[in-house]
BAFI-3210 file (N, C-alpha, C; in Angstrom, 3 decimals, decimal comma, padded with zeros to 6 digits):
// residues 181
n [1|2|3|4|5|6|7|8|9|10|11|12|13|14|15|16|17|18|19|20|21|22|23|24|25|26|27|28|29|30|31|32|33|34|35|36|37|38|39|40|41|42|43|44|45|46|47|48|49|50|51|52|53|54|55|56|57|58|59|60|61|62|63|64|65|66|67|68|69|70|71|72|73|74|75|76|77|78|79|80|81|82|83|84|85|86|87|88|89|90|91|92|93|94|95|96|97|98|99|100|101|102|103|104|105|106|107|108|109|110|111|112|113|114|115|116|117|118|119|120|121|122|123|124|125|126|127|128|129|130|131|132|133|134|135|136|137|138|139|140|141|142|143|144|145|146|147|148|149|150|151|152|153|154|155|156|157|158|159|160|161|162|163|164|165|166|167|168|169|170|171|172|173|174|175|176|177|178|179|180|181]
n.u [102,430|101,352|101,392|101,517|100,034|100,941|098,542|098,356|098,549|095,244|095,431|097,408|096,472|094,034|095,871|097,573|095,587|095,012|097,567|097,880|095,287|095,582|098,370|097,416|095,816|097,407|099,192|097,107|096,388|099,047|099,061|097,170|097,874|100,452|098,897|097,145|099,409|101,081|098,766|098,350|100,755|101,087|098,659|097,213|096,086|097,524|100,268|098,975|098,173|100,355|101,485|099,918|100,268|103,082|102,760|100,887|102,807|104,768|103,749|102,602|104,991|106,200|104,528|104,632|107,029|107,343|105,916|107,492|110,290|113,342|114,411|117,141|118,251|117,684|118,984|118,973|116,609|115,148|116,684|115,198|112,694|112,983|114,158|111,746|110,371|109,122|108,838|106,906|106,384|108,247|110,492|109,376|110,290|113,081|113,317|112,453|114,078|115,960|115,117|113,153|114,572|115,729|113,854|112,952|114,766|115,179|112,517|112,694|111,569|110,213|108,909|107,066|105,725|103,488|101,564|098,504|096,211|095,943|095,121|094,876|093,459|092,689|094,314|096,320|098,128|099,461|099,504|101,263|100,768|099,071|096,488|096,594|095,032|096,006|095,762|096,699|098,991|100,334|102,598|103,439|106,389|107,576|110,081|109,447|107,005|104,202|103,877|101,694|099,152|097,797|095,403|095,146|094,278|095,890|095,534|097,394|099,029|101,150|103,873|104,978|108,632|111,798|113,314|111,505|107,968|106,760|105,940|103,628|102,362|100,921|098,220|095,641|092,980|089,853|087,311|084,327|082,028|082,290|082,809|085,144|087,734]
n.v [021,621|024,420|028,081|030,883|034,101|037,044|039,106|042,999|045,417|046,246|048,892|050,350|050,680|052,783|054,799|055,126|055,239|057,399|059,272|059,078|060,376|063,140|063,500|063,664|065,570|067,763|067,699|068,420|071,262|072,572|071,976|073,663|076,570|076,799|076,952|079,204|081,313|081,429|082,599|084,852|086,194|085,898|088,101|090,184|092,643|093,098|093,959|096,289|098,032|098,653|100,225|102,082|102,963|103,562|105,667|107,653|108,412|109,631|111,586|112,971|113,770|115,238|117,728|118,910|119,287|121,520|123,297|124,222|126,683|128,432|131,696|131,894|129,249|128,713|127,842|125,319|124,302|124,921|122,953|120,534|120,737|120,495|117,871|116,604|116,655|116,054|116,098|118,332|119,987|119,942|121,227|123,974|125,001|124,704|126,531|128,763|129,567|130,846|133,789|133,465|132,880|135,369|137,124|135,461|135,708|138,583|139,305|138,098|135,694|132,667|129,940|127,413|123,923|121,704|118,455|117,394|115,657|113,362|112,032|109,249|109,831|108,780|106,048|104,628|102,202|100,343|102,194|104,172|106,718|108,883|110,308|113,116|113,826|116,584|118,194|120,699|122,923|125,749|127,898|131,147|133,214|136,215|139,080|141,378|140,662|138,869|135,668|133,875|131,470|129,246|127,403|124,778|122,999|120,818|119,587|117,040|115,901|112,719|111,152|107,750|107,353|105,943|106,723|106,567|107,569|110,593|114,291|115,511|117,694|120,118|121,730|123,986|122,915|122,843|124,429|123,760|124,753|125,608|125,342|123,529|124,549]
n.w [109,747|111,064|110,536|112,419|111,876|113,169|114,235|113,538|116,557|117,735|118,271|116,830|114,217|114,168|114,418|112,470|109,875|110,831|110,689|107,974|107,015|107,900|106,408|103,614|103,950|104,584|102,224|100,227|101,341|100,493|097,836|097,221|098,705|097,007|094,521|094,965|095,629|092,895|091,344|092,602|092,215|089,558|088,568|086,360|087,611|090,383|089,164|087,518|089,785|090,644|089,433|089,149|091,597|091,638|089,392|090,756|093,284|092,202|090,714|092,952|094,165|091,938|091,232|093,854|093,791|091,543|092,730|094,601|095,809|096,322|096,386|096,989|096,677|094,101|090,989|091,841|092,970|090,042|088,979|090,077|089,376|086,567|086,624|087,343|085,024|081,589|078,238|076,752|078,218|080,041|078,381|078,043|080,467|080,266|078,373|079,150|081,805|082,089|081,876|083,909|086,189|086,751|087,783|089,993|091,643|091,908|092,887|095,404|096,828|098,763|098,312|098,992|099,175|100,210|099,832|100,140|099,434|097,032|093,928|091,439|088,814|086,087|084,069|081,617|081,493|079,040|077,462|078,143|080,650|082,069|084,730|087,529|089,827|092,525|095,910|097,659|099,449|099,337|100,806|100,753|101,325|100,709|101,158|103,916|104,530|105,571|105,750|103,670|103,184|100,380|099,380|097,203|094,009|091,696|088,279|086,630|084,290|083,463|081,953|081,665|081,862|080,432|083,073|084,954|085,739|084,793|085,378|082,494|082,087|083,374|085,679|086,727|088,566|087,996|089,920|092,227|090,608|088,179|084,937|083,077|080,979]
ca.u [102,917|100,771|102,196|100,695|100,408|100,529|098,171|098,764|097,668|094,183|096,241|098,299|095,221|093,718|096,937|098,029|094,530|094,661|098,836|097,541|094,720|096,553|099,177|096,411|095,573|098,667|099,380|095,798|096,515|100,164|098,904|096,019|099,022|101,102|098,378|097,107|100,490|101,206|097,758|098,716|102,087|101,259|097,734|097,472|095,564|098,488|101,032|098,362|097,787|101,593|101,752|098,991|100,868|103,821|102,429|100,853|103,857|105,827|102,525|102,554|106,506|105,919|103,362|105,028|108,631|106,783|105,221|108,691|111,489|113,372|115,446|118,541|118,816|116,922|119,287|119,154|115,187|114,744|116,959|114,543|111,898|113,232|114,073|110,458|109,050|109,159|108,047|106,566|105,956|110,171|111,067|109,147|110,714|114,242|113,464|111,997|114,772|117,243|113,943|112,324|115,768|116,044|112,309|112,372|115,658|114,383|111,479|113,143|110,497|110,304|107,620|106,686|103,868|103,087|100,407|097,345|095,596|096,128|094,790|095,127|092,040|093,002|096,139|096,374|099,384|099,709|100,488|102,127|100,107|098,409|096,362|096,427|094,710|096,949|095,309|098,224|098,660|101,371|103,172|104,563|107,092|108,027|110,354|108,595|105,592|103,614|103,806|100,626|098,703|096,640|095,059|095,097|094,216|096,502|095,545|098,791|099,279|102,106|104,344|106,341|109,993|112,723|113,386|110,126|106,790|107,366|105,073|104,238|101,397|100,308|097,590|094,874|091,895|088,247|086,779|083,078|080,574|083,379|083,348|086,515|087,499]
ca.v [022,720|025,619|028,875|031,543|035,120|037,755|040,299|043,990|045,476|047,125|049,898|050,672|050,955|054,063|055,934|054,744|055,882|059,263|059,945|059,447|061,892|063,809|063,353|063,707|067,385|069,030|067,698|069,314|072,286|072,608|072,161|074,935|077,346|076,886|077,641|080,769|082,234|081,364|083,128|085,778|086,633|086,206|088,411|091,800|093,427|093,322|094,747|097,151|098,687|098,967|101,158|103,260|103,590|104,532|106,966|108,259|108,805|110,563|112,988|113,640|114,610|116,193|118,729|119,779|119,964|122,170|124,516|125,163|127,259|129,243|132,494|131,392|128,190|128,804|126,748|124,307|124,372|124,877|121,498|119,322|120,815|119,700|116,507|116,105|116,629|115,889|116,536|119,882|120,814|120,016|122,376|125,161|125,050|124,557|127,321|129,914|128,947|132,404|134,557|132,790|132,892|136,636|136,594|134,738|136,387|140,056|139,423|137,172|134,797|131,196|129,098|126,020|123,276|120,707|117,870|117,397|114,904|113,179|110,410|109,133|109,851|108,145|105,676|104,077|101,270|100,201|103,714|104,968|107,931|109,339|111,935|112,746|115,163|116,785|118,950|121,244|124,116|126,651|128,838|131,786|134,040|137,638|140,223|142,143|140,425|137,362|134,165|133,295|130,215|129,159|126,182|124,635|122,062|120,730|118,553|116,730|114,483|112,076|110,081|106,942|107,271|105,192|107,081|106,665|108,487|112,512|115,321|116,171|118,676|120,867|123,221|124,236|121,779|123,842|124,715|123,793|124,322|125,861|124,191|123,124|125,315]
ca.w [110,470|110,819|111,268|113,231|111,413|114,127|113,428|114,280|117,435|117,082|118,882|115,885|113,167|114,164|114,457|110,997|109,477|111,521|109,795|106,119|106,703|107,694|105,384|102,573|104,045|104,026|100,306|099,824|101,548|099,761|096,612|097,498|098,767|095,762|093,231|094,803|095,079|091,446|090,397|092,511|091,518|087,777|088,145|085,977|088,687|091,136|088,410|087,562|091,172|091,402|088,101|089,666|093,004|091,226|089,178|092,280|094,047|091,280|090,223|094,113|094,613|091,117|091,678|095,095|093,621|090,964|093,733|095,691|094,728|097,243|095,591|097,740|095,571|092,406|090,271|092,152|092,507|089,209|088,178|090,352|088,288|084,905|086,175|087,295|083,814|080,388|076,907|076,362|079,697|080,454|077,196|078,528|081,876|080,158|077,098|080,136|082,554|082,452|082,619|085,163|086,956|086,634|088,526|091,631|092,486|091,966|093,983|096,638|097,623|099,018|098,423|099,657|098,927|100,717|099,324|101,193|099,079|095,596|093,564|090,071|088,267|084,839|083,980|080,787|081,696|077,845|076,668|079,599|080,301|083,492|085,389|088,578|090,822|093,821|096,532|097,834|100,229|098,897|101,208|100,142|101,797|100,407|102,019|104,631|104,117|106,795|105,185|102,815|102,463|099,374|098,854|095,652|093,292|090,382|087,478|086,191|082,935|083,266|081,366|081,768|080,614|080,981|084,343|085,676|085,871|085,239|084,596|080,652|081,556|084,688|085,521|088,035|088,621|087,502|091,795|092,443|089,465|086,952|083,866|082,274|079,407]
c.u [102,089|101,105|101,005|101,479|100,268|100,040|098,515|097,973|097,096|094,638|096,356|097,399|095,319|094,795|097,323|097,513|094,794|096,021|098,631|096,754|095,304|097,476|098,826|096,202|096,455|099,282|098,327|095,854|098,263|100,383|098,176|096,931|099,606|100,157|098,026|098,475|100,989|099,969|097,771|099,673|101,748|099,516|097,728|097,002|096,545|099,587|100,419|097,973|099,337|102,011|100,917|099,727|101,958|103,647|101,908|101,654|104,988|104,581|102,720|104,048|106,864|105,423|103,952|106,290|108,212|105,941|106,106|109,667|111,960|114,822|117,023|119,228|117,849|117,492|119,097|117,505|115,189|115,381|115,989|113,396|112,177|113,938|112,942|109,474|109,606|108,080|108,179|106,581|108,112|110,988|110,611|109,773|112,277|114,515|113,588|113,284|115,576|116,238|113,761|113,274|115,806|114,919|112,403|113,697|115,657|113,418|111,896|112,015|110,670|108,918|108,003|105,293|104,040|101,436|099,634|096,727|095,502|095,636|094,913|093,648|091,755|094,446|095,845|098,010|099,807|100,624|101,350|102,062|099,145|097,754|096,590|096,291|095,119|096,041|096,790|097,778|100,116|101,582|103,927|105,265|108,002|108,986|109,776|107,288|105,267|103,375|102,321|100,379|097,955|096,763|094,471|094,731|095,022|095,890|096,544|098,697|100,917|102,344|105,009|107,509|111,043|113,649|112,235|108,938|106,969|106,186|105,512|103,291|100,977|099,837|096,639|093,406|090,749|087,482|085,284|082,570|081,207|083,497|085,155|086,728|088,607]
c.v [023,942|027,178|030,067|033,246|036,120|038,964|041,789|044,325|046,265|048,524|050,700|051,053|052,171|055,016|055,589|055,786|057,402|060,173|059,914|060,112|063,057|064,404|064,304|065,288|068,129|068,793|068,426|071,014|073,234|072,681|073,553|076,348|077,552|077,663|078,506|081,515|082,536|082,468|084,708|086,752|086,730|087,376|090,066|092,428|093,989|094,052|096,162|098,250|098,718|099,650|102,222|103,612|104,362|105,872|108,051|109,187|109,925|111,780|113,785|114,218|115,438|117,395|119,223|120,055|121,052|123,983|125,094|125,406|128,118|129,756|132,215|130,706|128,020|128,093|125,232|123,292|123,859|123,364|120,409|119,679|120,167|118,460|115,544|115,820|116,281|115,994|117,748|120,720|121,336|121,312|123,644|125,596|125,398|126,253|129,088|129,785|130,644|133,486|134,568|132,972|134,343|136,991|137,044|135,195|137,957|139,680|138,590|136,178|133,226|130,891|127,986|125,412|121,850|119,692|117,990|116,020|114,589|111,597|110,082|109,219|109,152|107,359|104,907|103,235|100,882|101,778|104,251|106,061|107,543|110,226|111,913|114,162|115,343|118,231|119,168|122,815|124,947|127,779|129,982|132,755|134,998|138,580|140,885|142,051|139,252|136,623|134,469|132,270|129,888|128,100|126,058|123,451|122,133|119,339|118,039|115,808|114,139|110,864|108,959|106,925|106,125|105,431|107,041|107,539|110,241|113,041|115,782|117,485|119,024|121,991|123,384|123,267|122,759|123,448|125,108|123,528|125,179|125,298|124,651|123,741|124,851]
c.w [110,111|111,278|111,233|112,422|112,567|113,339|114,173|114,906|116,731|117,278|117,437|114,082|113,346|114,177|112,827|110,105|109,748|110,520|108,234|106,176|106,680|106,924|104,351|102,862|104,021|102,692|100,354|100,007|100,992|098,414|096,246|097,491|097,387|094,667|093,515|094,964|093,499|090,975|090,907|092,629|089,893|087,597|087,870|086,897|089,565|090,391|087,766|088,723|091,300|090,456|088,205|090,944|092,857|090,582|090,038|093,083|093,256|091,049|091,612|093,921|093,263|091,072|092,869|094,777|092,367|091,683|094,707|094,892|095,924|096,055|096,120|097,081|094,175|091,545|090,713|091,969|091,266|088,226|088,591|089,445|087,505|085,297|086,862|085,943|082,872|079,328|076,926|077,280|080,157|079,563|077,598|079,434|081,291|079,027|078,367|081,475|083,297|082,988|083,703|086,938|087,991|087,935|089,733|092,181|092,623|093,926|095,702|097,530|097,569|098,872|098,403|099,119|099,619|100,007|100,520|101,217|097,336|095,131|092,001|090,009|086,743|084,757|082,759|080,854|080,214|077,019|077,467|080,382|081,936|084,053|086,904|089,474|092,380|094,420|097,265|098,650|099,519|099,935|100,914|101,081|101,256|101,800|102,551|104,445|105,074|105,193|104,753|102,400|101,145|098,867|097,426|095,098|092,149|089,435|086,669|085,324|083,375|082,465|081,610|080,641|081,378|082,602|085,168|085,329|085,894|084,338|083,142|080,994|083,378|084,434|086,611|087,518|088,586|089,427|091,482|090,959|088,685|085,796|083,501|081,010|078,908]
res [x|x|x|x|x|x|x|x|x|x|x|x|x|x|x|x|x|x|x|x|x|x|x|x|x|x|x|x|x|x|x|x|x|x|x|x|x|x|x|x|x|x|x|x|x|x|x|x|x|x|x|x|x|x|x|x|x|x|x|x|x|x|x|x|x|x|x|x|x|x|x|x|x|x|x|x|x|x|x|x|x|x|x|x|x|x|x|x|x|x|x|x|x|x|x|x|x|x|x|x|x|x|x|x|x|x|x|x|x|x|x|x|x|x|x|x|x|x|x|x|x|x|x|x|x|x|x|x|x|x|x|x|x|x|x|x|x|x|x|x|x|x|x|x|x|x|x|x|x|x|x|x|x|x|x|x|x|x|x|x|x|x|x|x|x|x|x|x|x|x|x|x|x|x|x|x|x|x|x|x|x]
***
């Protein structure tokens, strides 16, 4: 008795062949996926550029909550100040506070600042430490006086604290061929 093996149609080959390549490439390309997300989720670069953006963003709304104050709300002003800064820079602000008070409600003036243009120019992520140079227009408005623009540069040191990124140090950026004193 001889028994008859039926073989498979030739049909049914090439499709076979064609679903394990197949197959074979999206494992390939699944494995590929996986490891660059892994390399870049875990890569310092990306946690580094998001410790510069933050600092960024706080030096910027720093430096312009630093350049407005309107005599109307002066306490109020003057709290976003001191809870823009810290260290030495915050103690001055807090020591000068009643003075400063006395001031900007005498003279009655609003000012305004708007950024223009800012960039970190130094960040040390280990220490927690920052600069960051803000181009800024300052408006000012006096009693019986037209509004005044004046463009400005600030150079800003910041710190990281357990609240975030806040000014320790502000001052005016050295214009053109000035040295730095």
């Amino acid at each position: 008795m001889t028994s008859k093996l039926r073989a498979a149609p030739r049909t049914a080959r090439p499709l076979l062949v064609a679903a394990l390549v197949l197959t074979l490439l999206a494992g390939g390309f699944a494995v590929w996926g996986g490891w660059a997300w892994y390399a870049a989720a875990h890569d310092d670069t990306a946690a580094y550029a998001g410790q510069r953006d933050a600092a960024l963003a706080a030096g910027e709304q720093a430096v312009q909550n630093l350049n407005t104050l309107d005599h109307r709300e002066v306490d109020r002003g003057l709290d976003l100040w001191e809870s823009s800064t810290t260290g030495e820079l915050h103690e001055q602000l807090a020591e000068g506070r009643k003075e400063f008070t006395a001031q900007v409600k005498g003279a009655k003036t609003v000012t305004t600042a708007k950024v223009l243009s800012a960039a970190v120019t130094e960040l040390d992520d280990r220490a927690g430490r920052a600069r960051v140079l803000v181009a800024l227009r300052v408006t000012v408005k006096a009693p019986g006086a037209e509004k005044t623009d004046k463009d400005s540069r600030m150079l800003g040191e910041l710190t990281r604290t357990g609240g975030g990124w806040k000014l320790s140090a502000l001052g005016q950026a050295p214009v053109g061929g000035t040295p730095a004193g």
